[in-house]
N, C-alpha and C positions, 0 to 999 in steps of 0.2 A: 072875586069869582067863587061860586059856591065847590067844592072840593069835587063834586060827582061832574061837572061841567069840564074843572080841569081834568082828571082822569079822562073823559071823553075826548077832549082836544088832543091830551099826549096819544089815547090811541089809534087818533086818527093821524097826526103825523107819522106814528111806526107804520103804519100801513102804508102808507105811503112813498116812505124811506125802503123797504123790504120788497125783494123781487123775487119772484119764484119761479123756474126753476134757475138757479145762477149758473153759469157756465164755468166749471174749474178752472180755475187759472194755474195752470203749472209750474213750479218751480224749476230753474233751471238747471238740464239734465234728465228732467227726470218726463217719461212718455209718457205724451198725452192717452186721456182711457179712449180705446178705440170704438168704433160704432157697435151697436148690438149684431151684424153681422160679420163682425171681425174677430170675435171673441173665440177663444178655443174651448168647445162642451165635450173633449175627447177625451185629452189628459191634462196630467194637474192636480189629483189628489188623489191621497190612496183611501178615501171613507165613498169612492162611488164604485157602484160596478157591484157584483157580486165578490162576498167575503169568502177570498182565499188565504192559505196561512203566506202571510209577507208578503202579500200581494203578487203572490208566483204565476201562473199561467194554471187555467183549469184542463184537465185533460181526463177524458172519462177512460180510464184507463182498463176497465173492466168490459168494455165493447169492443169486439173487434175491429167494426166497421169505422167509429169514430177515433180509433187509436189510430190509425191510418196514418205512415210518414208521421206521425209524431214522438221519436224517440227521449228517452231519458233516462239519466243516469242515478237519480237519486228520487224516489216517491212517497209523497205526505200521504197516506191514507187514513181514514176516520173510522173507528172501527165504533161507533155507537150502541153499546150494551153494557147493562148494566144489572143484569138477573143472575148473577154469581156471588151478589155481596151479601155479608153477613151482618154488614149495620146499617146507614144512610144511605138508600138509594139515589139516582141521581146521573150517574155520569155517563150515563146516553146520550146526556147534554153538552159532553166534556170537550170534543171534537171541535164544536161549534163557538164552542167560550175560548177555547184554545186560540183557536182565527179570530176572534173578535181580538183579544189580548195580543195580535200580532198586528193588526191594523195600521201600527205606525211604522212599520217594518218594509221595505222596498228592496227594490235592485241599484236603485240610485244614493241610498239613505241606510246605509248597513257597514261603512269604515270601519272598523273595531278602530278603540282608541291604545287597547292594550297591544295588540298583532300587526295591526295597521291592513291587516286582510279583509277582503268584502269576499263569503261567500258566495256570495248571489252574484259574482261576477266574475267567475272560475273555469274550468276545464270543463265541471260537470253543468248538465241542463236536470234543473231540479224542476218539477213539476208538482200540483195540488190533485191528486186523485179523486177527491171528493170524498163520502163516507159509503161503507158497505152499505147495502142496502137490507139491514138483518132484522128477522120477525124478531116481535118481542110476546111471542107466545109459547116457545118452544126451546128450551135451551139449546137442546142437541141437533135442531134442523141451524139457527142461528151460528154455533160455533163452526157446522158444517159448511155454511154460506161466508166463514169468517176464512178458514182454510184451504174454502177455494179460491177466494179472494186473492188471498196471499201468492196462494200458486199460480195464478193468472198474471197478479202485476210484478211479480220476482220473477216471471217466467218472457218476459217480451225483451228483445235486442237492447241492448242500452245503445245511447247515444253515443257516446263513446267508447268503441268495445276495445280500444288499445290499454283502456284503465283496467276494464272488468268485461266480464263474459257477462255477469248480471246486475240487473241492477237492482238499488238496498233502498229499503220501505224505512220509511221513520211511521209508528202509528202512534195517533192520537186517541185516546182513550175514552172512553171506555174505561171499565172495572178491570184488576190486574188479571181475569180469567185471559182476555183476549190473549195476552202475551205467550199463550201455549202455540195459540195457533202461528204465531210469527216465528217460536222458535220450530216448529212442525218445514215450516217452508224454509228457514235458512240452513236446517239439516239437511236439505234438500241438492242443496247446491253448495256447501259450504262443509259438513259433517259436521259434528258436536265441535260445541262452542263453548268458552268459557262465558259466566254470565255475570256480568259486575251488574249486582241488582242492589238498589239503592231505596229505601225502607225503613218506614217505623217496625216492619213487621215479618218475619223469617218466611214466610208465605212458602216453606216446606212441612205440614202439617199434613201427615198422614192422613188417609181420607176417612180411614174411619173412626178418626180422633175426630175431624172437622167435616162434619155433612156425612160422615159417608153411612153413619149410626142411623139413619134416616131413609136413606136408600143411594143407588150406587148414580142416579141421578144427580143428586144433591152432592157428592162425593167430589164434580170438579168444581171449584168456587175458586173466589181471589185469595183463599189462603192457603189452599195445596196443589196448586198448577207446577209448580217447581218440583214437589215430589213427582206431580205424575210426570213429567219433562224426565225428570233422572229416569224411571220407570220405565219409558220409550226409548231412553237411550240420545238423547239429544243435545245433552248438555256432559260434559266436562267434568274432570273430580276437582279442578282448580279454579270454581268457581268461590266468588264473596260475596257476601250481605255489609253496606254500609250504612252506620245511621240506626243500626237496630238498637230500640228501646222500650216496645212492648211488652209488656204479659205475656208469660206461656200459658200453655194447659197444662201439659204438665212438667216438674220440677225438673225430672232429668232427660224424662223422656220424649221432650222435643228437640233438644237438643244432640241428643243421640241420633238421631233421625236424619237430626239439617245435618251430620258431619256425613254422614251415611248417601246423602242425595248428595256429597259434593262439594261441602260450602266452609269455609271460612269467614269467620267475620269482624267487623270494623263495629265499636258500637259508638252511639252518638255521641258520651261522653268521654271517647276514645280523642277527641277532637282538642278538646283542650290539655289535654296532656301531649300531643306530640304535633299536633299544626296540621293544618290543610297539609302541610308538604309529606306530614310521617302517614298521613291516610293516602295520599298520590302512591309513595313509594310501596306502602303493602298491598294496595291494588296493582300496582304495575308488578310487583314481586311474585306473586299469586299467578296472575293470571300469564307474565310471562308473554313468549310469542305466540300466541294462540290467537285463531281468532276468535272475536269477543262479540257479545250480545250486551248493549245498555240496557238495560230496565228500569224508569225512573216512576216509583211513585209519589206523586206531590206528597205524600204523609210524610215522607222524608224531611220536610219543611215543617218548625216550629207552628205549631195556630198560626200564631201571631204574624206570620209570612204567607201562611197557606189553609183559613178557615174553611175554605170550599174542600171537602173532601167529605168521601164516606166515613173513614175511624181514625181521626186524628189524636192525634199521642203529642200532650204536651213534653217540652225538653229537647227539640230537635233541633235539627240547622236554619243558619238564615239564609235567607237564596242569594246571599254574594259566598257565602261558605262554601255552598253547594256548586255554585258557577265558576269558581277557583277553582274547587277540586276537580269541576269536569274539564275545565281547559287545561290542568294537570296533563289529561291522559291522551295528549298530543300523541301522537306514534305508533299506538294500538292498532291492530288490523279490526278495525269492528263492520260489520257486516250487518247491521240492525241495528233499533233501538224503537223504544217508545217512551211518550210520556201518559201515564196513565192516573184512574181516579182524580179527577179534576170533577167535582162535582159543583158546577154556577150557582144553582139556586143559593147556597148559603154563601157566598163570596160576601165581599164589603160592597157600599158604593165604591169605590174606587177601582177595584177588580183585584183586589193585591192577588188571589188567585191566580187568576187565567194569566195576568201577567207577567208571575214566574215563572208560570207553566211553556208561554210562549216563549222567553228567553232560552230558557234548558231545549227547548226543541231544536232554537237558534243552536245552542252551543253544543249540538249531537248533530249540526249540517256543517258546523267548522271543522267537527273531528273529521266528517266522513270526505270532506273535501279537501282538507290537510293531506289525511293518507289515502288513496285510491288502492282496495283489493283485488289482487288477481287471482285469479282460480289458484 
């Protein structure tokens, strides 16, 4: 038989032998797959739906009509801006990369394996606010839509008012300018706060050392919001910087400044000489029983943890360093926090970014759920 004859015989037996479509035959135990109108298209994963951070509940918390009976104790808000910075712009996008990087993150799928606690399954009802809705043509109408913002969702009944009288904003960032307007609202309700701010960068630079030489416009930016915060009166003299490893401007005289706004500080190479645990206790020493403000900016994170950012500063922490030391500060009455400068566009494929950026948000909803604030 010529070779193209046999090839034609075998394929006409496979066709033959072969049925399509085959009926599953099931192994035993295991359920059969149901018809196409038994299937559940509701729940079941956390990549459908609109992206919330941990797939929390959306609540437009900034309307009054839609806030309606829907209380909460704890609120994600997006604070998208980024016309404060002084090198890569970007992190108007930070909000959104933030919840992207929390994607695997649920109310069902959130056990710590260290605490054995699920915050997402607590006293408090945490809620996704969504992001401000802030121009990007205007600085000063922008921070003003930032600080009403604040005062509107710090200012609604929480859900549980036997914990707090109000309830506490985690924001997603946005450039570190945002962080004035968060501490503007928790002096609101709370009086100066100690601010354990965590940084490649002292971000107390006088304004007319940073911008202000330019005009008084330019004056607030993500490197002198902490002076103007001391300047208002909003913050604490028992405030720290952890993780500082930057350049100053100048040799003595920024430093004179930062002790002057308040601040003590931890610097990144401070780490290997006394442990996650000696950086825990001289934050907890410091700040004491005050209540506390986190301020977390990703630069805090080595590159190599955290390439998406606006001015990253090689020599930093690795985000298990960084998530140690913030479950360190169990106990703290903290009343705020953000996680800020998360800039996507330069992240990896992988997102090593927004990634860390989502866990440090997680591990600022176990502190605030760990300890509940009262007036």
């Amino acid at each position: 038989m010529h070779i193209r004859d046999l090839v034609f015989a075998l394929g006409a037996i496979c066709v033959e032998a072969w049925e399509f479509p085959q009926k599953p035959m099931p192994m035993a135990g295991q359920k059969v797959f149901p018809g196409i109108n038994d299937v559940d298209i509701v729940t079941g994963s956390q990549f459908n739906g609109l992206v919330t951070y941990a797939n929390l509940p959306y609540v437009n918390c900034l309307s009054d009509d839609e806030v309606k009976g829907k209380k909460y104790d704890i609120a994600i808000l997006g604070a998208p801006f980024d016309t404060g910075v002084t090198a890569r712009p970007g992190a108007r996008y930070g909000p959104r990369g933030i919840r992207v990087g929390s994607e695997r993150k649920g109310e069902e799928f959130s056990w710590s394996v260290y605490t054995g606690r699920n915050p997402l399954q607590s006293w408090a009802t945490i809620v996704d606010c969504g992001d401000v809705p802030l121009t990007w043509l205007d600085n000063n109408i922008a921070l003003a839509q930032l600080d009403k913002a604040h005062t509107v969702v710090s200012g609604r009944k929480p859900s549980n008012e036997s914990y707090s009288a109000h309830p506490r904003i985690i924001t997603l960032g946005g450039d570190h300018t945002t962080t004035l307007s968060a501490l503007r609202s928790t002096y609101k309700h709370w009086g100066q706060v100690s601010v354990i701010h965590f940084d490649s960068h002292i971000d107390t630079w006088d304004p007319a050392v940073l911008g202000g030489g330019i005009s008084d416009y330019a004056g607030l930016n993500h490197g002198t919001f902490l002076h103007i915060a001391h300047e208002e009166g909003l913050i604490r003299n028992s405030s720290i910087h952890a993780g500082i490893r930057a350049p100053l401007v100048r040799r003595k005289g920024d430093m004179r400044n930062d002790v002057r706004c308040g601040f003590s500080m931890v610097k990144a190479r401070d780490l290997d000489k006394i442990g996650a645990a000696g950086v825990i206790s001289q934050i907890k020493e410091r700040v004491g029983d005050s209540k506390v403000y986190i301020s977390v900016d990703i630069d805090v994170l080595d590159p190599a943890y955290a390439p998406a950012t606006g001015t990253a500063e090689p020599g930093g922490w690795t985000s298990r360093e960084l998530l140690t030391i913030l479950d360190g500060l169990s106990g703290l009455d903290i009343v705020g926090g953000d996680v800020v400068e998360v800039a996507p566009i330069y992240d990896t494929a992988g997102q090593t970014t927004v990634l860390a950026a989502a866990e440090v948000v997680f591990s600022l909803i176990e502190l605030m759920v760990d300890n509940p604030v009262s007036n």
